[in-house]
Backbone as a ProteinNet text record, in pm:
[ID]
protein_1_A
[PRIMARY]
XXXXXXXXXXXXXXXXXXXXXXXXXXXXXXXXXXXXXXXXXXXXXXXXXXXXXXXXXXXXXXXXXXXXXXXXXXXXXXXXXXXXXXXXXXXXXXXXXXXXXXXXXXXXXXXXXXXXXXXXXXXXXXXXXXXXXXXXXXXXXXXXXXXXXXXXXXXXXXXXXXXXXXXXXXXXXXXXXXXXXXXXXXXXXXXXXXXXXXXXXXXXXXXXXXXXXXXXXXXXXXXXXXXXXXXX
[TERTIARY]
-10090.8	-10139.1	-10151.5	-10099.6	-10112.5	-10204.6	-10331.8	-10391.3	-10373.4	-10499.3	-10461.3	-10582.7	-10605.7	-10712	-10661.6	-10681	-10640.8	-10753	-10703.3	-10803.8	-10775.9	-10841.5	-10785.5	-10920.1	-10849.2	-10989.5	-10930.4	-11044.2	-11081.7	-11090.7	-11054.5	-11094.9	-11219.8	-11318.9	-11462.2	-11406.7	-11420.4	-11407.8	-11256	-11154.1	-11015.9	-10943	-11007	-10911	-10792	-10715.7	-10563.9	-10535.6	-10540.6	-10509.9	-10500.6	-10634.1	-10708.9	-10604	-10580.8	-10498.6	-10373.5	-10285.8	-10158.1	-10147.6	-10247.1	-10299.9	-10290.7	-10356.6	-10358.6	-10244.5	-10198.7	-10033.2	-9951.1	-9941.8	-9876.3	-9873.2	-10001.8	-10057	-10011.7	-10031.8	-9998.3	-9865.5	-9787.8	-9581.4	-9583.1	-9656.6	-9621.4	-9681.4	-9807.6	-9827.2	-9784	-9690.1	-9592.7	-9463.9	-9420.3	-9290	-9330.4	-9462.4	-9510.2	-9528.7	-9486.2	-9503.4	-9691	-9761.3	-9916.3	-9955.8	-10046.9	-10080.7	-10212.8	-10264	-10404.6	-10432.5	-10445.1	-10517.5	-10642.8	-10718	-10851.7	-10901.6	-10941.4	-11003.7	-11119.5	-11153.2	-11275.5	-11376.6	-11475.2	-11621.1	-11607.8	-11574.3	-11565.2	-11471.7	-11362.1	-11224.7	-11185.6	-11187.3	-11139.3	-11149.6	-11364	-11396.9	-11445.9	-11428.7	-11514.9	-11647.8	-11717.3	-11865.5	-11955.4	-11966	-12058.2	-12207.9	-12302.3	-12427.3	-12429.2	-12426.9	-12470.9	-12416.5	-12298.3	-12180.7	-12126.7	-12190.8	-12141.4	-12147.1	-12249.2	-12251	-12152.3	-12060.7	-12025.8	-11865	-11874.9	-11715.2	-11698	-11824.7	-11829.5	-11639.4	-11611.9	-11433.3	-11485.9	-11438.1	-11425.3	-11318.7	-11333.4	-11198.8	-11115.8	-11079.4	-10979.9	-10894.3	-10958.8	-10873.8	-10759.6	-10660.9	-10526.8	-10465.9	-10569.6	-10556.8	-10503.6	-10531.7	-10574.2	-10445.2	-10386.4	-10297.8	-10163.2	-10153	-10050.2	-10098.5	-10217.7	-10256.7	-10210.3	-10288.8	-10189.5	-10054.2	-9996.8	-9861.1	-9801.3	-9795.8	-9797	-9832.1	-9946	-10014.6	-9918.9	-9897.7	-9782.8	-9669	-9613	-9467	-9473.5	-9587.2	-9502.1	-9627.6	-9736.1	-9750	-9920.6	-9936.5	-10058.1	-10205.5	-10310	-10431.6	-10433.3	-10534.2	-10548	-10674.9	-10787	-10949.5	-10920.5	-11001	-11034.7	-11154.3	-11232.8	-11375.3	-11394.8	-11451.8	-11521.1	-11653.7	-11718.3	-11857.5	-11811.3	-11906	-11904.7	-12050.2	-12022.9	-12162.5	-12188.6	-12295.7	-12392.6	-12485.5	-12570.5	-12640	-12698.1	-12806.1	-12912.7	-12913.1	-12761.9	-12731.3	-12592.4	-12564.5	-12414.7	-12443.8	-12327.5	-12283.3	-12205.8	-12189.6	-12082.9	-12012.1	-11875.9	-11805.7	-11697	-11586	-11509.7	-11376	-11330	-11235.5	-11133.5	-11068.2	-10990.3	-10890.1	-10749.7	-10631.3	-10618.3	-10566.3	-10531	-10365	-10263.4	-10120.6	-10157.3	-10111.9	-10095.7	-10232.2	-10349.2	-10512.2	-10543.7	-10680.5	-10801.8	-10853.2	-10855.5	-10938	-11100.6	-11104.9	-11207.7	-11340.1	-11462.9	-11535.1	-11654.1	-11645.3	-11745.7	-11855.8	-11948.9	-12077.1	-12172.9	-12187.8	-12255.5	-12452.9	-12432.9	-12553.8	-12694.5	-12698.3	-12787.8	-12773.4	-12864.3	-12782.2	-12908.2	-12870	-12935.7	-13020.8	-13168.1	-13259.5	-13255.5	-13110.7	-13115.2	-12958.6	-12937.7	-12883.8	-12932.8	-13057.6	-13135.8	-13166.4	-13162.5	-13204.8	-13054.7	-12957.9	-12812.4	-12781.9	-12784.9	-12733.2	-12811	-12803	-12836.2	-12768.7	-12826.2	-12730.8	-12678.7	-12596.2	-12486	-12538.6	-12547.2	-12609.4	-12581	-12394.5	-12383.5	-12260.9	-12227	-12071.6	-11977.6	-11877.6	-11682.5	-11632.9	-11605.9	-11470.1	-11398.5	-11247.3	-11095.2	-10993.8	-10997.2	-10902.9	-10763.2	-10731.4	-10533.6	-10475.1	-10368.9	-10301.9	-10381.3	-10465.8	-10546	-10624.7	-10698.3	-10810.2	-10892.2	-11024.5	-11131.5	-11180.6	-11141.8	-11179.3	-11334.9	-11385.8	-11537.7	-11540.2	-11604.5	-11611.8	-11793.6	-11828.8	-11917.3	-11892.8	-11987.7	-12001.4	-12095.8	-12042.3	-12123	-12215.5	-12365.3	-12478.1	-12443.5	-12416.5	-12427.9	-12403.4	-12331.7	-12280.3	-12424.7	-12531	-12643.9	-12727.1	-12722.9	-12820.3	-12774.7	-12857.9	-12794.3	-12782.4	-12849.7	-12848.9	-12690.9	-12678.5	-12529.4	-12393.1	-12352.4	-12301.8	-12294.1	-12430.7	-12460	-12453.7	-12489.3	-12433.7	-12314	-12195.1	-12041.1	-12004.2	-12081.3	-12015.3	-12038.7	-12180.3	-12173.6	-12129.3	-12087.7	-11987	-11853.8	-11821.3	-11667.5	-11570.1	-11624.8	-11558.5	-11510.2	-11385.6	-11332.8	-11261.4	-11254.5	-11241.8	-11368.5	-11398.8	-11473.6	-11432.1	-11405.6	-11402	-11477.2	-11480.5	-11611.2	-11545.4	-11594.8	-11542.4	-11628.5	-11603.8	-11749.9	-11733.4	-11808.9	-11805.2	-11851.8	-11850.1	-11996.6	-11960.4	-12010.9	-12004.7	-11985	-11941.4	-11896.6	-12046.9	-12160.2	-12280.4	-12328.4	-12247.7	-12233.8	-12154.5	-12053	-11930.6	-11955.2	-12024	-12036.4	-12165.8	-12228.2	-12345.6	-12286.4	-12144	-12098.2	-11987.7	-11971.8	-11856.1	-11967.3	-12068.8	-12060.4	-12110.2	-12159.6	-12246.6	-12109.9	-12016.5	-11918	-11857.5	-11832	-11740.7	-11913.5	-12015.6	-12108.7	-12054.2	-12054.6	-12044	-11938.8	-11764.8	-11709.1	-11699.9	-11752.4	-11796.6	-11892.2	-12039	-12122.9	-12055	-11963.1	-11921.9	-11774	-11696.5	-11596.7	-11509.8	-11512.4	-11385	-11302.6	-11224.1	-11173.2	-11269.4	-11266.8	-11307.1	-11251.3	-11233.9	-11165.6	-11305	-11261.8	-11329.2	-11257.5	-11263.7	-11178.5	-11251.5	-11246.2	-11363.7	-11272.9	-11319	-11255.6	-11307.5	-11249.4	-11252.9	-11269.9	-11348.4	-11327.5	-11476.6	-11525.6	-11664.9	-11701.8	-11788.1	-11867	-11984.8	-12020	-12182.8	-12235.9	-12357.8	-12353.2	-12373.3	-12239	-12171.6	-12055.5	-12004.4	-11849.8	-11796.4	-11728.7	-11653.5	-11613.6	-11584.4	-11510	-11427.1	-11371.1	-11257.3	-11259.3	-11160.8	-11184.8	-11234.1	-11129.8	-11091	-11051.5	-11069.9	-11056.9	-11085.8	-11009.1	-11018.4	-11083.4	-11142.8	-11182	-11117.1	-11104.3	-11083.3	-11208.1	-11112.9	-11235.3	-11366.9	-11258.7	-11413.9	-11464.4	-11428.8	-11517.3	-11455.9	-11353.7	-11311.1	-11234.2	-11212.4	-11180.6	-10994.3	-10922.5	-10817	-10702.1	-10773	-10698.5	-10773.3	-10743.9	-10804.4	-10752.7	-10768	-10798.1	-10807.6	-10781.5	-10863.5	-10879.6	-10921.1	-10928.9	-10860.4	-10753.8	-10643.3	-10647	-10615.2	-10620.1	-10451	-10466.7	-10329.6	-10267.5	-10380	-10301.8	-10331.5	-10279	-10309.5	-10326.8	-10440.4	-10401.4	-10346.5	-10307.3	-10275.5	-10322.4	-10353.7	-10399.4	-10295	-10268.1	-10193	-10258.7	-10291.8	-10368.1	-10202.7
-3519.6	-3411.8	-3461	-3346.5	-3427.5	-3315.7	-3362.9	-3302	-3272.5	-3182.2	-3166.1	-3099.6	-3155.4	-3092.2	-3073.3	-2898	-2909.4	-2905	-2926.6	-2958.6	-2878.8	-2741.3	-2655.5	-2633.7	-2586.8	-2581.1	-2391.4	-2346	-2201.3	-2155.5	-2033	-1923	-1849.4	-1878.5	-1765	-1600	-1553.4	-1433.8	-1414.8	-1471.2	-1443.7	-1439.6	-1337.3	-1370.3	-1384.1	-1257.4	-1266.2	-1380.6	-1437.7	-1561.1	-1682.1	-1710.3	-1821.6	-1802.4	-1660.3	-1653.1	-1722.7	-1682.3	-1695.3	-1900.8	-1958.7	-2128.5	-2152	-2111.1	-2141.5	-2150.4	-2027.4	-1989.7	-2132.6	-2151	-2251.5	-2400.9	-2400.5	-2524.7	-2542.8	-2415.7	-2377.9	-2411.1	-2380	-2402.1	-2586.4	-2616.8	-2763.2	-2852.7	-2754.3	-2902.2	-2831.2	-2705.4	-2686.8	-2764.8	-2814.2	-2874.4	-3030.1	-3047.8	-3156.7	-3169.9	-3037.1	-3040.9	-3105.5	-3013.4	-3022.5	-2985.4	-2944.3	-2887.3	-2788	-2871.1	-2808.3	-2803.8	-2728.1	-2735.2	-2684.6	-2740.7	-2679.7	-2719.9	-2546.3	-2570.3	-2575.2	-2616.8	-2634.4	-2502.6	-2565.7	-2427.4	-2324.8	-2184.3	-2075.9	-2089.8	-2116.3	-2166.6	-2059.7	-1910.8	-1806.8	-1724.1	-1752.6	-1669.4	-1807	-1928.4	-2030.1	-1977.3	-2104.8	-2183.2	-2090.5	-1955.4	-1854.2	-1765.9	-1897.5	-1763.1	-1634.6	-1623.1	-1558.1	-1380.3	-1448.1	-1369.7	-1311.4	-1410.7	-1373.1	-1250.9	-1144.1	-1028.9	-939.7	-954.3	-847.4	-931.9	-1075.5	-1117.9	-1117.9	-1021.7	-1015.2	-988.9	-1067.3	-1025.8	-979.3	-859.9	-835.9	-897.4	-910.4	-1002.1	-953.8	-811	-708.8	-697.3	-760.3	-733.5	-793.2	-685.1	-717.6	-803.1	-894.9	-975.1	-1093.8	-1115.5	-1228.9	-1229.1	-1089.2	-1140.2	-1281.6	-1251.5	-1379.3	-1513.2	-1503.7	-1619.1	-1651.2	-1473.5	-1504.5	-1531.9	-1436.3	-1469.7	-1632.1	-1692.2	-1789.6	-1920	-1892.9	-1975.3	-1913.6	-1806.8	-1722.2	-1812.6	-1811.9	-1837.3	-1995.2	-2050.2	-2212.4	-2279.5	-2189.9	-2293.5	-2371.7	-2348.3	-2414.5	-2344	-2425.2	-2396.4	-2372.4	-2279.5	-2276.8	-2223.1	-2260.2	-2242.1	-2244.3	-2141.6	-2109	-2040	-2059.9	-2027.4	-1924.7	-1853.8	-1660.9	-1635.8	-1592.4	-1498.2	-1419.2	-1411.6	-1247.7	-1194.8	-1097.5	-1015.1	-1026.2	-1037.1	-1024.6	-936.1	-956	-806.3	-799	-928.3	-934.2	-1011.1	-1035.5	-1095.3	-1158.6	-1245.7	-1294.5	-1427.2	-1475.8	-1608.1	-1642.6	-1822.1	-1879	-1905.2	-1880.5	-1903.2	-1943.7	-2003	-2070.3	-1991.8	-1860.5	-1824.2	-1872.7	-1886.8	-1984.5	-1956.2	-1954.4	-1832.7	-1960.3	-1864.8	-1956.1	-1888.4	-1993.4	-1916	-1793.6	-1694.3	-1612.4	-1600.1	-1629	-1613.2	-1555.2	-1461.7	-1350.9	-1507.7	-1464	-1561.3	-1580.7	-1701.4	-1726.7	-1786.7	-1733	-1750.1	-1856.9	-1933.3	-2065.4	-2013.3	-2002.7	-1962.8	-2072.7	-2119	-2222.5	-2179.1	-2317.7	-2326.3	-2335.6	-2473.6	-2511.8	-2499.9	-2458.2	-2416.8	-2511.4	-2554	-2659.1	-2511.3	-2532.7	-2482.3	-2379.3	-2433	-2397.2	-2240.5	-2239.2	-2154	-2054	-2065.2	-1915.3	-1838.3	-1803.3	-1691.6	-1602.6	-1660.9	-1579.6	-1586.9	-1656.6	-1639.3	-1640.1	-1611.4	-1652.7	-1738.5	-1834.6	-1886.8	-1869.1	-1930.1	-1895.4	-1930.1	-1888.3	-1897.8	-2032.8	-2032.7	-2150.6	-2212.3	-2333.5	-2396.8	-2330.9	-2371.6	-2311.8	-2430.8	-2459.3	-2561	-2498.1	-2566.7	-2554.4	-2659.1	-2588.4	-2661.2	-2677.3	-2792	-2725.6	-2909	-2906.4	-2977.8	-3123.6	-3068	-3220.2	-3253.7	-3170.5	-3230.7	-3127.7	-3147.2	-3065.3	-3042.1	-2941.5	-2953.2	-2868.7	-2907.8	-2913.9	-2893.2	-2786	-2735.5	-2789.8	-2828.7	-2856.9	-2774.5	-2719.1	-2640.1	-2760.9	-2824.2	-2893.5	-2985	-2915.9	-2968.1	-2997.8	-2938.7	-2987.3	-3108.5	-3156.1	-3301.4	-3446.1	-3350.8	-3427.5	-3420.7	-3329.8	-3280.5	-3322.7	-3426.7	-3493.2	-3440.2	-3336.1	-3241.9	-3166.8	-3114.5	-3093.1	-3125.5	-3267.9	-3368.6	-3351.7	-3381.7	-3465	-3348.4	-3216.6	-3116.9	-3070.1	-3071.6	-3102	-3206.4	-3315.8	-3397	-3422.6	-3340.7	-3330.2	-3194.8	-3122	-3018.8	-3059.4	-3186.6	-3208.1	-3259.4	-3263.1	-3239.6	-3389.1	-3412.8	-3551.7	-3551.9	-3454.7	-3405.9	-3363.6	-3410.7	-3360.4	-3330.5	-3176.4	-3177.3	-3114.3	-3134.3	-3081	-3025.3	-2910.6	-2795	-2792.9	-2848.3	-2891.5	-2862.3	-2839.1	-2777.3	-2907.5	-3018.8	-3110.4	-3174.5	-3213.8	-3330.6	-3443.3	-3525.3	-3644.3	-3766.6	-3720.4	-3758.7	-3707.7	-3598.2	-3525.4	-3614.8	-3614.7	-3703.7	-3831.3	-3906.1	-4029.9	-4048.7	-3927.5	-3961.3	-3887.9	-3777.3	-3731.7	-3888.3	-3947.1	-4086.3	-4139.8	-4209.4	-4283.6	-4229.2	-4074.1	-4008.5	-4022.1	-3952.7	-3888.8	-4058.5	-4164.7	-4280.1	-4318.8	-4278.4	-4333.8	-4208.7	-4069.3	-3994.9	-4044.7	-4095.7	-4119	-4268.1	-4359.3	-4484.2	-4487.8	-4427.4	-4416.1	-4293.1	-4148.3	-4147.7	-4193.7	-4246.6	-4244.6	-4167.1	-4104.3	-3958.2	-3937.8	-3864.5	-3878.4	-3755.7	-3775.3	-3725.8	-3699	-3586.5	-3500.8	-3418.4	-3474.9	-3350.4	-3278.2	-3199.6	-3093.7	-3048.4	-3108.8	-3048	-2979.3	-2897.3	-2821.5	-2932.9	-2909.1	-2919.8	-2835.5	-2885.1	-2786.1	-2714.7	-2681.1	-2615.7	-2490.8	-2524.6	-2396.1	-2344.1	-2284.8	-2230.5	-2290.1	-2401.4	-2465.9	-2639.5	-2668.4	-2812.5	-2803.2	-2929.4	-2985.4	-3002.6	-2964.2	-3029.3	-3114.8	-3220	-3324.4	-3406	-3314.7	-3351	-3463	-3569.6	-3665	-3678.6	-3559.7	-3520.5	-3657.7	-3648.1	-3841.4	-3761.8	-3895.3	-3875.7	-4038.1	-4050.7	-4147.8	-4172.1	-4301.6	-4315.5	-4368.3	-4350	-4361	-4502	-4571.3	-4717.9	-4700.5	-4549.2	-4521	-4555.2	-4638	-4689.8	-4546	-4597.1	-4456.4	-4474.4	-4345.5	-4367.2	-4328.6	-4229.5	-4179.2	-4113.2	-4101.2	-3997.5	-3934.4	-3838.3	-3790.2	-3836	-3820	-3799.6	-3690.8	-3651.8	-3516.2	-3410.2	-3432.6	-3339.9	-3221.3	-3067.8	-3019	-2955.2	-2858.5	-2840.3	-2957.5	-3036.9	-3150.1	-3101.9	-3170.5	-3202.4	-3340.1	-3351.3	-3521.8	-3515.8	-3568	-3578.2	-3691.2	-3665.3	-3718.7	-3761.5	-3837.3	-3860.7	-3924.7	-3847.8	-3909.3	-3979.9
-13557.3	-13471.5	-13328.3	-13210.4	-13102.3	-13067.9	-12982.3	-12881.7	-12776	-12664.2	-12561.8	-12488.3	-12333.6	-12277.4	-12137.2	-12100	-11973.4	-11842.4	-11735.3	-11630.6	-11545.6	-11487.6	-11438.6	-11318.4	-11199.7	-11093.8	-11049.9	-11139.8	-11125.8	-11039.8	-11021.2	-10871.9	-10950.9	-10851.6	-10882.6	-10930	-11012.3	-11087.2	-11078.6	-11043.8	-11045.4	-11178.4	-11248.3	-11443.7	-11411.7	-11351.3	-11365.3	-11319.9	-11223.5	-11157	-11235.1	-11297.6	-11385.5	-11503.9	-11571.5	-11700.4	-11615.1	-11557.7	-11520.1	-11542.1	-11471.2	-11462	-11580.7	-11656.3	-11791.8	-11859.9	-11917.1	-11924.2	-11874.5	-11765.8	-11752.4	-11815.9	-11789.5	-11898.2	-11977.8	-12066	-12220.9	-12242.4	-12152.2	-12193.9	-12151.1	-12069.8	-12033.2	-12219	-12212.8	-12348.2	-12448.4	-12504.8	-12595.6	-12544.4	-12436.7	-12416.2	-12467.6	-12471.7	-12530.6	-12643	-12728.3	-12905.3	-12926.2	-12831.1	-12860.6	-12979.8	-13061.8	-13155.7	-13122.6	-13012.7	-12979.6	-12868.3	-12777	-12638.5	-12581.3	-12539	-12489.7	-12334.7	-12276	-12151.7	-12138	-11977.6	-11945.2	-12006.5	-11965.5	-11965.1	-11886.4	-11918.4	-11850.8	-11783.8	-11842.1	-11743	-11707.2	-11755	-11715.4	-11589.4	-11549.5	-11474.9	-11365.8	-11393.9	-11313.6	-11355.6	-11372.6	-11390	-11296.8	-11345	-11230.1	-11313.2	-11296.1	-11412.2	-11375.4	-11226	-11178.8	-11173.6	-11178.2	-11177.4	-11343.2	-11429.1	-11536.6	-11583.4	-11553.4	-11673.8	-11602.1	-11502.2	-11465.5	-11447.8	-11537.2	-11549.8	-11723.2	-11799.3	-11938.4	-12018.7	-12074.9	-12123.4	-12299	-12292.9	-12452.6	-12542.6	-12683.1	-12790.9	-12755.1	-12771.8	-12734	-12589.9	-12538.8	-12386.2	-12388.4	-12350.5	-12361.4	-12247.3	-12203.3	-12100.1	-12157.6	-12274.3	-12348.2	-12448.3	-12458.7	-12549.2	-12585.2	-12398.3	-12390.6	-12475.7	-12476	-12531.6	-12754.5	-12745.7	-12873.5	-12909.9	-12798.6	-12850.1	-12842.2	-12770.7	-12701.9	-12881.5	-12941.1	-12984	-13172.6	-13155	-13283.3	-13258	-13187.1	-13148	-13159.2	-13086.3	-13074.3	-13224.8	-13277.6	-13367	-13272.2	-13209.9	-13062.3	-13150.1	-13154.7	-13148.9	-12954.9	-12933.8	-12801.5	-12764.7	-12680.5	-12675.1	-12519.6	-12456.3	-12359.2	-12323.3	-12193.6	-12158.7	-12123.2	-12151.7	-12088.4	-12160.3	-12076.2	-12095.6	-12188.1	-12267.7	-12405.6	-12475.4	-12481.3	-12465.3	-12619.9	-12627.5	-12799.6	-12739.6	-12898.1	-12866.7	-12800	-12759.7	-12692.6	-12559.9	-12513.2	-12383.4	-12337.9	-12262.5	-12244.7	-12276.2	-12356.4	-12438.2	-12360.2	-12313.5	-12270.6	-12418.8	-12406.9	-12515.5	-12512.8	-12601.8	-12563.6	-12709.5	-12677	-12740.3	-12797.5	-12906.9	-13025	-13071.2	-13040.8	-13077.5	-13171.2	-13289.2	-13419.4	-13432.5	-13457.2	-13469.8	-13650.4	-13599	-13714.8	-13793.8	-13709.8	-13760.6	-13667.3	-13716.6	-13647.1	-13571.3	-13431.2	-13305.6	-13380.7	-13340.8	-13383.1	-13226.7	-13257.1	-13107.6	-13142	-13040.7	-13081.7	-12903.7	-12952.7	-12833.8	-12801.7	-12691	-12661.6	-12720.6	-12810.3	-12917.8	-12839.1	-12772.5	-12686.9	-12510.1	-12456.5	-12309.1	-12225.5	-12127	-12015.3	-11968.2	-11916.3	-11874.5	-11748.1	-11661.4	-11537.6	-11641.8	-11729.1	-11801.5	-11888.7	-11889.3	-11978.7	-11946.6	-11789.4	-11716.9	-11726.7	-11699.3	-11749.6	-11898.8	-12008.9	-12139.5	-12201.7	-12282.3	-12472.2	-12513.1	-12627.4	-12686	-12864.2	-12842	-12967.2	-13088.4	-13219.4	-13353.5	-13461.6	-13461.5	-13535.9	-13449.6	-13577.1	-13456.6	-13561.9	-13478.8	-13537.3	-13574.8	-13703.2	-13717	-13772.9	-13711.8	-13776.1	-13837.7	-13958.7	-14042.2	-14015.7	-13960.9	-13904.5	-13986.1	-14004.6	-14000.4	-14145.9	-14185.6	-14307.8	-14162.9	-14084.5	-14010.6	-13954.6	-13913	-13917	-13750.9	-13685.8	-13514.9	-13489.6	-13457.5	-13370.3	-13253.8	-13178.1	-13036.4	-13035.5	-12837.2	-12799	-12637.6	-12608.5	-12479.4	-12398.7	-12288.7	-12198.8	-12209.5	-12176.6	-12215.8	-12327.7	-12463.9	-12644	-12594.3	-12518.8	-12604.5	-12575.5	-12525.9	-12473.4	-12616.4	-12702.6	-12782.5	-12937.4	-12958.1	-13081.9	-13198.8	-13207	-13348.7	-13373.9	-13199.3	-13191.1	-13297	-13247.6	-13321.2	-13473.1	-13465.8	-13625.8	-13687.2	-13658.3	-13742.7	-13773	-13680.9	-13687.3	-13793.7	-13787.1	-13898.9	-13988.8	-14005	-14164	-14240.2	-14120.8	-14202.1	-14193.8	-14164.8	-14191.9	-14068.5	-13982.6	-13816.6	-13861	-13775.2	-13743.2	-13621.3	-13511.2	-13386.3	-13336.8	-13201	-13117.1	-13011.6	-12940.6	-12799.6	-12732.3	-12629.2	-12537.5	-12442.1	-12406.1	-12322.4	-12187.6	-12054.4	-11955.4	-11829.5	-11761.7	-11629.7	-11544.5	-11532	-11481	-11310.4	-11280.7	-11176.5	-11160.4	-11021.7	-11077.4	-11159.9	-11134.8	-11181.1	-11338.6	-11393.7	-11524.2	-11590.8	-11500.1	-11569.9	-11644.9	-11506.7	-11577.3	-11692.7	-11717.5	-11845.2	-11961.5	-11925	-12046.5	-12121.1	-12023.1	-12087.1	-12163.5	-12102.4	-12233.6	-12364.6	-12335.1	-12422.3	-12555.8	-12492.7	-12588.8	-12640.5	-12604.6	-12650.1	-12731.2	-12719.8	-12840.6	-12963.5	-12906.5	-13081.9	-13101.2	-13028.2	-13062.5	-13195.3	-13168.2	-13194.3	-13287	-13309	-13414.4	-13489.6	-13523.5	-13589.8	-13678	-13582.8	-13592.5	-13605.5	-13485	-13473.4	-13360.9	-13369	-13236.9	-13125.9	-13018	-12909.6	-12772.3	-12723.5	-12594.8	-12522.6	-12411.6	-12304	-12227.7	-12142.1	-12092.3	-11957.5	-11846.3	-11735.7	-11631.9	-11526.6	-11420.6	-11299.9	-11229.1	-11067.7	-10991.1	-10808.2	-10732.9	-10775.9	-10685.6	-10638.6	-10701.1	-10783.3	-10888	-10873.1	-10889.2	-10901.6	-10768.2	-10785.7	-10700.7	-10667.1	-10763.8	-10754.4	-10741.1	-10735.9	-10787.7	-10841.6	-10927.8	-11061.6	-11025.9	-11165.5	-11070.3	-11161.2	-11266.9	-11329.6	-11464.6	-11398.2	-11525.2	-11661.6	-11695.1	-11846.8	-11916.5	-12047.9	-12069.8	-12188.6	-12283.6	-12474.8	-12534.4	-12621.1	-12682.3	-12784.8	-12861.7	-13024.9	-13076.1	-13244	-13303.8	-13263.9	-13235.3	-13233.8	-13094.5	-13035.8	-12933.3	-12758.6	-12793.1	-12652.8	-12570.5	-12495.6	-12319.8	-12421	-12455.6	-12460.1	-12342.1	-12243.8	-12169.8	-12083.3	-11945	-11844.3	-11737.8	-11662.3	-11548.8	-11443.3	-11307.3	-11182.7	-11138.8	-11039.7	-10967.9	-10937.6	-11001.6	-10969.4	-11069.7	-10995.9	-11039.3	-11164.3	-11258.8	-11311.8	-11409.2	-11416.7	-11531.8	-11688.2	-11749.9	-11885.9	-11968.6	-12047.1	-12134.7	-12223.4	-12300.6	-12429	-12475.8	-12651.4	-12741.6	-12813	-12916.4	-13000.5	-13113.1	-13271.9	-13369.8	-13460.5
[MASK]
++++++++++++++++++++++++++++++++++++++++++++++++++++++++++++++++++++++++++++++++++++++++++++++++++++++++++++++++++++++++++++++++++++++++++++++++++++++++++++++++++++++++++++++++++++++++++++++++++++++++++++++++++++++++++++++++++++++++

């Protein structure tokens, strides 16, 4: 199975735009015979609380279809970030095109403090069975919150990726966070961050994958429009 995380620096509420970025992504790591690709946090609408209830995307929006088709045709797991409304408020969530499967929606569980005045958070986690291996989604903050984790792997997870909006000061406490789950469980591990000025920080990129005994397998710099790849 090969992986894949893209690093994309969002336009504040620009979907069409942000979809079109994506899209592209998407054909570069199918020319790469990917299996899986995943973007940053709210890669759709950019990292905006503020902004969120009124960048709310329904399952249905035929905005989104490219994505299925895209993920039908070449065979691609493919996860991407948008706000979505529950009953009782807006979820950061990270949408899941499965080839020839009903999308599946993973909602950020635990949300950082300076995030509860805009969301709710999400009820349980999503894993996917593809290929004889078990994938696990983490929204941002999760990957701080050890219950997070340890509940992924004891339902089976042997992939971790983390879907993140952070800074270059985020960055460096999500590395070693993620090369420890990588390392105390032994799994593989991907992050996926944006670039370029959000809410009110910086992204600051440096998307990077771990192996299992935890070491840095690959990374990023600042650039926006890349992709990593994994290779299990």
């Amino acid at each position: 199975m090969k992986l894949c995380v893209a690093q994309t620096k969002p336009v504040k509420g620009d979907i069409s735009g942000n979809i079109f970025e994506h899209l592209g992504l998407i054909k570069q790591a199918i020319e790469e015979q990917a299996d899986v690709i995943i973007f940053p946090e709210l890669s759709l609408t950019g990292y905006e609380p503020e902004l969120a209830a009124e960048l709310v995307m329904h399952l249905d929006d035929s905005r989104l279809q490219p994505f299925q088709d895209l993920s039908d045709a070449n065979g691609i797991i493919i996860g991407v970030g948008l706000p979505t409304r529950g009953s009782n408020g807006i979820l950061i969530s990270l949408l899941v095109f499965i080839p020839n499967q009903p999308r599946q929606v993973y909602s950020k569980q635990y949300l950082h403090a300076d995030e509860e005045p805009y969301f709710i958070p999400g009820r349980k986690p999503v894993l996917i069975r593809w290929k004889e291996r078990t994938i696990s989604f983490a929204i941002c903050y999760e990957v701080f919150v050890p219950e997070h984790a340890c509940n992924v792997i004891q339902n089976g997870a042997d992939i971790y990726i983390a879907s993140v909006a952070k800074s270059a000061k985020g960055v460096v406490r999500a590395y070693k966070r993620l090369a420890q789950i990588a390392g105390d469980f032994g799994i593989t591990v991907l992050m996926a961050n944006s670039v370029g000025y959000q809410d009110n920080f910086q992204s600051a990129g440096c998307s990077a994958s771990w192996s299992k005994d935890g070491e840095l397998a690959g990374q990023l710099g600042d650039e926006a429009d890349k992709i990593l790849l994994f290779n299990l």
